[in-house]
C-alpha positions as CSV (number, residue, x, y, z in Angstrom):
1,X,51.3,91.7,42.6
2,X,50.1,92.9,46.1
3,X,51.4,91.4,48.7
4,X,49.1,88.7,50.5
5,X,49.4,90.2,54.0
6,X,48.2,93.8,52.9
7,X,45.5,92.2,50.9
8,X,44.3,90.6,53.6
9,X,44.1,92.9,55.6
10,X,42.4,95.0,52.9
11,X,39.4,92.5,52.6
12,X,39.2,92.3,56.3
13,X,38.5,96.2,56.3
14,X,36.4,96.1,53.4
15,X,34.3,92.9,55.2
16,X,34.4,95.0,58.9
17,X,32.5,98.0,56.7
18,X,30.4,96.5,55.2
19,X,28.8,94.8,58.3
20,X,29.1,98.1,59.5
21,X,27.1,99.1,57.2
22,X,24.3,96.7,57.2
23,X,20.6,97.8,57.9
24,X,18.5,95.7,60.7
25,X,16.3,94.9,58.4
26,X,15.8,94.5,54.7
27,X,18.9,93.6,53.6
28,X,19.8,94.7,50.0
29,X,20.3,91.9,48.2
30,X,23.4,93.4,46.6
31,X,25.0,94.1,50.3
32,X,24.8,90.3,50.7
33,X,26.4,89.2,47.5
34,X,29.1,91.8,48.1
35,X,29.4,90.2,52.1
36,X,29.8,86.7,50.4
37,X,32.7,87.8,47.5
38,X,34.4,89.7,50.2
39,X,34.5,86.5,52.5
40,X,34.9,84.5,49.9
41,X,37.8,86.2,48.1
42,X,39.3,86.1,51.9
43,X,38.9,82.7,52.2
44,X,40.8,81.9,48.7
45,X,43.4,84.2,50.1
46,X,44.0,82.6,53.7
47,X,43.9,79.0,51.9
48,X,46.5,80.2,48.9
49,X,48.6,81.4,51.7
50,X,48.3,77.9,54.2
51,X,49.3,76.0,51.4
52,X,52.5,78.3,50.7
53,X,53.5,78.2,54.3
54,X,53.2,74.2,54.3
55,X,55.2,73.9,51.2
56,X,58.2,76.3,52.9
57,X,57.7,74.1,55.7
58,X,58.3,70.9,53.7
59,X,61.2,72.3,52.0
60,X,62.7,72.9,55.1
61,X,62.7,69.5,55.9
């Protein structure tokens, strides 16, 4: 498994290029749908990670 860290900072990278990338106008369809799995993907990551974080935290207690 890849550790959460480096894959975040992988999508991050990938989601930076890609806006990069983007034309001013006329927007490929498939550029968009790529944009929103990126962010998307990022978003599952940062939440899976909040939630590991809290649960340490509890077990702390």
């Amino acid at each position: 498994m890849i550790d959460p860290k480096l894959q975040r900072i992988e999508l991050e990278s990938q989601i930076e290029e890609l806006k990069n990338n983007l034309p001013a106008h006329s927007i490929p369809p498939a550029m968009i749908m790529r944009l929103e799995e990126l962010e998307d993907k990022l978003t599952r990551l940062q939440d899976e990670f909040q939630g590991e974080n809290h649960a340490a935290a509890k077990s702390c207690d």
